[in-house]
C-alpha positions in Angstrom: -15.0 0.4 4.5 -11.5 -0.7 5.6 -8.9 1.5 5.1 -5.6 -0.4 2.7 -2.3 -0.4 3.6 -0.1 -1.1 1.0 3.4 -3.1 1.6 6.0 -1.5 -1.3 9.7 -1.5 -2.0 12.2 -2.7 -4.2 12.6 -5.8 -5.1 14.1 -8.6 -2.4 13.7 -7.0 0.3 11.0 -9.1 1.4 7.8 -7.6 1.1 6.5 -10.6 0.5 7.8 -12.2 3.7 6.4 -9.7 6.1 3.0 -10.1 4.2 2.9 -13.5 4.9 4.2 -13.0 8.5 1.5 -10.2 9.0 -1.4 -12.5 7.9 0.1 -15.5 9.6 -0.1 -14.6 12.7 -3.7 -13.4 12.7 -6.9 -15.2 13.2 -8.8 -12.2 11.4 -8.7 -13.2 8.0 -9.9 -14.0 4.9 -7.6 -17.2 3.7 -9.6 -19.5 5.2 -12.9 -18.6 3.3 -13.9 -20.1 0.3 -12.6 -18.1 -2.8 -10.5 -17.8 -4.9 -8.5 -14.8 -2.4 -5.9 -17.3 -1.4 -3.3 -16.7 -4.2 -4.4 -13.0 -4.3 -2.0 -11.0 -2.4 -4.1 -9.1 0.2 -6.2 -10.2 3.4 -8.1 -8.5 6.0 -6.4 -7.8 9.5 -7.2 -6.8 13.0 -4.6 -5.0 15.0 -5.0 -2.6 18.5 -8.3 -3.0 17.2 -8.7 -1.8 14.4 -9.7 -3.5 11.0 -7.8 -2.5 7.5 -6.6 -4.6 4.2 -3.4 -5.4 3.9 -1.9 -5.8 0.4 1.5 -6.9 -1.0 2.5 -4.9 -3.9 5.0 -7.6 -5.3 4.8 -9.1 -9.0 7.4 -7.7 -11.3 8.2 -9.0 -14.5 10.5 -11.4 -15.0 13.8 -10.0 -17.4 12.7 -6.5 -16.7 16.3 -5.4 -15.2 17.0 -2.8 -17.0 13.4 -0.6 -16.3 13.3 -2.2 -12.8 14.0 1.0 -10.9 10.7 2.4 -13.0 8.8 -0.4 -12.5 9.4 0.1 -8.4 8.5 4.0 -9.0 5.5 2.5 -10.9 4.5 0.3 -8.1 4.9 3.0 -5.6 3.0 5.6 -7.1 0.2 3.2 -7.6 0.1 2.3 -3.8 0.1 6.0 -3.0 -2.5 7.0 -5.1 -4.7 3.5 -3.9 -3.4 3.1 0.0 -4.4 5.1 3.0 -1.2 3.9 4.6 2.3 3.1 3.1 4.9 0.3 4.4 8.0 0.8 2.8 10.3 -1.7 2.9 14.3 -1.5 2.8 16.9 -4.1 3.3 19.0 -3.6 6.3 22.0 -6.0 4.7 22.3 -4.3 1.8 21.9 -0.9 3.5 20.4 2.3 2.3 20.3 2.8 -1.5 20.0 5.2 -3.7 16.7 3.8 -5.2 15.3 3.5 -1.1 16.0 7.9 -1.2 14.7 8.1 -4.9 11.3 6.2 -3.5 11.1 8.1 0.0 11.3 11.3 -1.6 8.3 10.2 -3.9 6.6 9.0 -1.1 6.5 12.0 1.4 5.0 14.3 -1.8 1.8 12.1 -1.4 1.2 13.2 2.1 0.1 9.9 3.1 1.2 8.5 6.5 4.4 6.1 5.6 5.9 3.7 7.9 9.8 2.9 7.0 10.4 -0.8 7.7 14.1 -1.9 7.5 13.7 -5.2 6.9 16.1 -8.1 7.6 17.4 -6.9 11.4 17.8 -10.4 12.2 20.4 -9.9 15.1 21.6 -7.0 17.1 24.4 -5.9 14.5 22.4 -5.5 11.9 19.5 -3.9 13.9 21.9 -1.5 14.9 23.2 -1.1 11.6 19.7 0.0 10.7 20.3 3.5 11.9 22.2 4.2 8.7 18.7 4.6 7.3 18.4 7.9 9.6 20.5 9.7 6.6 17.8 9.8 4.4 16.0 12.5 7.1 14.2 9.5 8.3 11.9 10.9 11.7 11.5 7.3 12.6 12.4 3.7 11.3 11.5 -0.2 12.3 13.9 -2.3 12.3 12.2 -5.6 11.7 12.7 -9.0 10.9 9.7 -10.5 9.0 11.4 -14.1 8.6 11.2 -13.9 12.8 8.9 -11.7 12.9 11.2 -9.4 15.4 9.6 -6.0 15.5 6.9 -7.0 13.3 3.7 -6.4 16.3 5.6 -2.6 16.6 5.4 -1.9 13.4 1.5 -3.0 12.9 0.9 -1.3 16.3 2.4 2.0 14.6 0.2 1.2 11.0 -3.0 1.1 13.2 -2.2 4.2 14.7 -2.3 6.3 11.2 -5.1 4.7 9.9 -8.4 7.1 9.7 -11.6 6.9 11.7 -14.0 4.7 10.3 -16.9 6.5 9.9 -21.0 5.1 8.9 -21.8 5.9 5.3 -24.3 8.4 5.6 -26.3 6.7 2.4 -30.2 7.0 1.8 -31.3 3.5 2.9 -33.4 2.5 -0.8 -30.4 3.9 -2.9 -29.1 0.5 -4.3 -25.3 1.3 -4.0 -23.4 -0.3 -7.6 -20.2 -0.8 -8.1 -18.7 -1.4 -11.8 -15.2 -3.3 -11.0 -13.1 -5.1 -13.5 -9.4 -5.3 -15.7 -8.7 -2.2 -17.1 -9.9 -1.2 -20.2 -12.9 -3.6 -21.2 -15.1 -0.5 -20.9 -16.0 0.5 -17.1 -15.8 4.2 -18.1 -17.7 3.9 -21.3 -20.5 1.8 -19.4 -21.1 4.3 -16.3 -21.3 7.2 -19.1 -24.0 5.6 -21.1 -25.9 4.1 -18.0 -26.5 7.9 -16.1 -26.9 9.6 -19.9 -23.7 11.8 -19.6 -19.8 11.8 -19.5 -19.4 11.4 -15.6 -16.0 9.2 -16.3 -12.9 10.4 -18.1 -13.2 8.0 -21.4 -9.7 7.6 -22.9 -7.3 4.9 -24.3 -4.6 6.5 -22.8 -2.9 5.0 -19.9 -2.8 7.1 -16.5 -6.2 8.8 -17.2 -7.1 9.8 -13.6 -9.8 11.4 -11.9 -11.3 12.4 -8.7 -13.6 10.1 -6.6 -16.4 11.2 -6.9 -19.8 8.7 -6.2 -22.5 9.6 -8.7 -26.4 9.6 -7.6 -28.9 8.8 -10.5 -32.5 8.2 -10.7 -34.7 5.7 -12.9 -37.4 6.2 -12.3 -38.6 5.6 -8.9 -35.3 3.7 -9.0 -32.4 5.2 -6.9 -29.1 4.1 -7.6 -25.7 5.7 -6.2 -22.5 4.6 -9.0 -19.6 4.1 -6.2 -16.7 5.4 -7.4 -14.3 3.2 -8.2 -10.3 3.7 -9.2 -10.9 0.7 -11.3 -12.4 3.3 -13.8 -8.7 4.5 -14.1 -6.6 2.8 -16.2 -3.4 1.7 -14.8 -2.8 -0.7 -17.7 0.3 -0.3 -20.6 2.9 -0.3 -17.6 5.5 -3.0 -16.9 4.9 -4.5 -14.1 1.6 -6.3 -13.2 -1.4 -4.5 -12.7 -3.2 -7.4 -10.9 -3.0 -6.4 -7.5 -3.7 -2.8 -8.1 -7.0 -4.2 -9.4 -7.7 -6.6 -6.2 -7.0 -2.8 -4.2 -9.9 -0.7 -6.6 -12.1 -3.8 -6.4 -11.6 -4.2 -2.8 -12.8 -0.4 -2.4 -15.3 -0.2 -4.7 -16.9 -4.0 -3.4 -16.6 -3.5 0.6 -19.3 -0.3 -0.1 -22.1 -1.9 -2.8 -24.8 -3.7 -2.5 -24.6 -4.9 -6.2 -21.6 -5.2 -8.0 -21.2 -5.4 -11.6 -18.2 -7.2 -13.3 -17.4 -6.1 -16.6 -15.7 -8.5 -19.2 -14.2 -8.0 -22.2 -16.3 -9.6 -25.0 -13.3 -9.4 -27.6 -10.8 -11.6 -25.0 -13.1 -13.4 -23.1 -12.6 -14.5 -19.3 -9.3 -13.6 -17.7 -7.3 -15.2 -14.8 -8.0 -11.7 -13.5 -11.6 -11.8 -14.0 -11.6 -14.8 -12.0 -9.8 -13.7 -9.0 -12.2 -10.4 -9.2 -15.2 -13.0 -9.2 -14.0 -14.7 -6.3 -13.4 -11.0 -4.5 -17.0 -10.5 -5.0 -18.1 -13.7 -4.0 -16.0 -13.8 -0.6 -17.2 -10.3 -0.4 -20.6 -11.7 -0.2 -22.1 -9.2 -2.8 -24.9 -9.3 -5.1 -24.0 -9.9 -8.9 -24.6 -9.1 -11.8 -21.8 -10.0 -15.4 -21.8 -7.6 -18.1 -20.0 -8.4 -21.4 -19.1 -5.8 -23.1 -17.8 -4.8 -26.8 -20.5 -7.7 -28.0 -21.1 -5.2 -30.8 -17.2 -6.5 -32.4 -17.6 -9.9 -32.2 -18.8 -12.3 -34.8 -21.6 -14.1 -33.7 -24.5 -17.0 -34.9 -27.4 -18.0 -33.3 -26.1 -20.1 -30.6 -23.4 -17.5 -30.1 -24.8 -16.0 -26.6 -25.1 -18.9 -25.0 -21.9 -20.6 -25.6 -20.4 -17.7 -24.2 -22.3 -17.9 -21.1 -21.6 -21.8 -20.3 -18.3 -20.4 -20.9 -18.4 -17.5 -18.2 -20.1 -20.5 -15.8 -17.3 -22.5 -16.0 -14.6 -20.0 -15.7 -16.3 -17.9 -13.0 -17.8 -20.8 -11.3 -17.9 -18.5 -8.0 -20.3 -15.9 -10.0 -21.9 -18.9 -12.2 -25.6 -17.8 -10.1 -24.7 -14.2 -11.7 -27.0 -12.9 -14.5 -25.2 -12.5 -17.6 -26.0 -9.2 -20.0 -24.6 -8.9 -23.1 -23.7 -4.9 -24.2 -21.9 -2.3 -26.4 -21.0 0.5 -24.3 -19.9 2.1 -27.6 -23.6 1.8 -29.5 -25.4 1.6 -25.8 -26.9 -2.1 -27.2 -28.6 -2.8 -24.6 -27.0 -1.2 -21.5 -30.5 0.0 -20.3 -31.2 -3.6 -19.7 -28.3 -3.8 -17.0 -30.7 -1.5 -14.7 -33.5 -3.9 -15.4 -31.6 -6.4 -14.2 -29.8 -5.0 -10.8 -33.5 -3.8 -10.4 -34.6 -7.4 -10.2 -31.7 -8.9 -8.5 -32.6 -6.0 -6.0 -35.7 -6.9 -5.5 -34.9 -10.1 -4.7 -32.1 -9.7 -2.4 -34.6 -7.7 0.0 -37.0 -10.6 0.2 -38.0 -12.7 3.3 -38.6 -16.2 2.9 -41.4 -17.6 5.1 -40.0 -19.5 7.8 -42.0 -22.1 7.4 -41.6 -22.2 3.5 -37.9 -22.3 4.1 -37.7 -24.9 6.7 -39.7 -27.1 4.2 -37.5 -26.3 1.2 -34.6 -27.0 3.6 -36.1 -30.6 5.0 -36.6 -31.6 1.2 -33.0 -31.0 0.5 -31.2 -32.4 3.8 -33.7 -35.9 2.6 -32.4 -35.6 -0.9 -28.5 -35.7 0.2 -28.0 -36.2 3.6 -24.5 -34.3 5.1 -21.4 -36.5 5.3 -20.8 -38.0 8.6 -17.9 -35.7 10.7 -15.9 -37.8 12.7 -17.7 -40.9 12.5 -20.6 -38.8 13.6 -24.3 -37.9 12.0 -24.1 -34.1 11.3 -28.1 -33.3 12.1 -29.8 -30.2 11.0 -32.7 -29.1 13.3 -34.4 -25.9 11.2 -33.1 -22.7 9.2 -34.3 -19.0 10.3 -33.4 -16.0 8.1 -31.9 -13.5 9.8 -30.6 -11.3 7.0 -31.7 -9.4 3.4 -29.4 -8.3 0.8 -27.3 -10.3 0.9 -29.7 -13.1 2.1 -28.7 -14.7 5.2 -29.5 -17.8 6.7 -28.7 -19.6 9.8 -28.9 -23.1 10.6 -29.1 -25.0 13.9 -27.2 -28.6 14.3 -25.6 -30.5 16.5 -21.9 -30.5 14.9 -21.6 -26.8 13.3 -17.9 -27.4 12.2 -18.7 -30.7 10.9 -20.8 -29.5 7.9 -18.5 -30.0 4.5 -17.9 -27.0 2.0 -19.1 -28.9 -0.2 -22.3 -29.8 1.1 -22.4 -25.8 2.1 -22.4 -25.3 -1.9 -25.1 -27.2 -2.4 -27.3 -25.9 0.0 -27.1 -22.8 -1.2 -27.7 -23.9 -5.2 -30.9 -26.1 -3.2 -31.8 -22.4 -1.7 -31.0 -20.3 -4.4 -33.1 -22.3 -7.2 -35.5 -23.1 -4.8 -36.5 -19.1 -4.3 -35.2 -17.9 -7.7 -32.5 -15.9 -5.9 -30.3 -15.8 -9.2 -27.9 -12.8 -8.5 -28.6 -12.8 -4.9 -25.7 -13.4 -2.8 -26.4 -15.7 0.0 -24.4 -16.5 3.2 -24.8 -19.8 5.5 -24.0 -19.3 9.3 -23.8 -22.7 11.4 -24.6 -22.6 15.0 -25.1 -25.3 17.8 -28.6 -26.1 19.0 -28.9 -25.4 23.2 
């Protein structure tokens, strides 16, 4: 799993700007996938070789001046608590401030490894200047400017360095690792209770409930499953600023490590902006799926009830529209057993190798039914598909022109694939390679 660094700071002092400067300037990341990840604030990074997530912690609400200093003490607890490494970010025209000594002092009681960027050392005054930051019992500041990106490879050079080892999950090979991600408060804690039998997960409506990480093992059988803990089961909701990206950071956690991932929506609100960029996480994350609604047990339904609410889902979450959808009541446990049965089968699935020959004749059928766009005035050509993958299922196909092949047309191979095998909750992945 990549380690998350988390960019915070007051406002305008242009978090934001070294963000975009960071993930600008690297080749090693995930902007130019398909998803929904490129108006989430957080992409994946290489630097002295080493991998981590970067995340911008920006987003207050507008008008909030008068609780803004608690809404930046907000932000930076919730970094600490989610980041293995800490930017902070001052503003070297403004100078120090007594909000920058209020946050460092916060900061160094996590005992996470912080890196203090004073940003906005656009010329040699003011990057001299920047020492004034040393009063604050600073060991070691970077003076940076992220609109130049002056200082900027130092300071990622020194975030690499403080990042821990990654080491192999040491995880018994037929546990099916699940993930329960989502917004706060449409039930994670209530569902992972009732699915293992017993209160693993601190339940409250209270905001701030916290607990330690802690994965859970269960058994179903002959089933093994292994609940990844995920900070997504703490509720960091009823606080003023905007709990979106601290979501993307528990999702990215909890996703990176599954093999199945279940997203949780709220039966009583229905689909979310924030469900969708949480769909698109999983998605680009290339993870198994399955939807659970939750709180169906409140809301008034007729007979064609279910499935309006699952063409709805499909068209909101049109990333996750191959997803299963359950319906459930965490509360009265309607039907939560039936989530297993489902993950079970997706599973099962997942771990399935297509003939090659099956699958080379499923592909010719669909390349005759809709024949790839031309690229450059050129035929784009398919020669034959292997499998080289399981869980997700991953396929690689030989032509002459692999940049040439359209997203588009990359979608609908994989709903040809998908319907073709019955992979319905299988994530699948398409790799393009030149024939020699």
């Amino acid at each position: 799993m990549k380690p998350v660094v988390a960019i915070v700071g007051r406002p305008n002092v242009g978090k934001s700007t070294l963000f975009n400067k960071i993930i600008g300037r690297k080749v090693a990341i995930t902007a130019d996938e398909p998803g929904v990840t490129r108006d989430l604030n957080y992409a994946d990074v290489e630097e002295a070789g080493r991998s981590f997530t970067i995340v911008d912690t920006g987003g207050f609400e507008p008008g909030a001046k008068d609780v803004i200093l608690s809404q930046v003490r907000e932000q930076a607890l919730l970094a600490v608590e989610d980041a293995d490494t800490i930017v902070f970010v001052m503003d070297a025209r403004t100078g120090p401030a007594v909000e920058d000594k209020e946050l460092i002092d916060l900061l160094r009681k996590s005992g996470k490894p912080v890196l203090y960027a004073v940003n906005k050392a656009d010329s040699a005054a003011l990057e001299t200047g920047a020492a004034e930051f040393y009063a604050f019992g600073l060991k070691e500041i970077y003076p940076i400017s992220a609109e130049h990106g002056r200082g900027v490879s130092d300071l990622l050079d020194a975030v690499a360095a403080t990042l821990p080892p990654v080491l192999p999950e040491e995880a018994e090979t037929d546990r099916v690792r699940i993930a329960i991600v989502g917004r706060p408060n449409v039930g994670k804690s209530s569902l992972l209770n009732r699915l293992i039998g017993r209160p693993r997960a601190i339940v409250s409506d209270i905001a701030g409930t916290t607990r330690d990480p802690v994965d859970t093992p269960y058994n179903a059988g002959e089933r093994k499953y292994l609940f990844i803990d995920t900070a997504g089961i703490r509720k960091k909701n009823k606080v003023s600023l905007k709990v979106e990206t601290y979501c993307v950071m528990e999702a990215i956690r909890s996703i990176e490590r599954c093999d199945c991932a279940l997203l949780v929506l709220d039966g009583k609100t229905g689909v979310t902006a924030q469900d969708e960029k949480i769909a698109g996480l999983i998605e680009d994350r290339s993870r198994c799926s399955v939807i659970v609604v939750n709180k169906w047990d409140v809301v008034e339904k007729d007979t064609m009830t279910t499935e309006h609410a699952k063409d709805t889902i499909r068209q909101r979450l049109p990333f996750l529209s191959w997803a299963p959808v359950v319906f459930t009541s965490a509360l009265t446990g309607q039907r939560v057993p039936k989530v297993l049965d489902v993950v079970a089968e997706v599973m099962d699935k997942a771990r399935e190798r297509v003939p090659t020959s099956r699958l080379n004749g499923v592909f010719e059928t669909l390349y005759q039914q809709h024949r790839p766009p031309a690229y450059r005035g050129k035929e784009v050509k398919f020669y034959y598909v292997t499998q080289t993958g399981v869980a997700p299922a991953t396929f690689v196909i030989f032509t002459n022109i692999p940049e040439g092949v359209a997203e588009q047309y990359k979608r609908y191979l994989v709903n040809g694939l998908r319907e073709a095998f019955s992979l319905e909750g299988v994530a699948i992945r398409l790799f393009f390679r030149a024939r020699h």
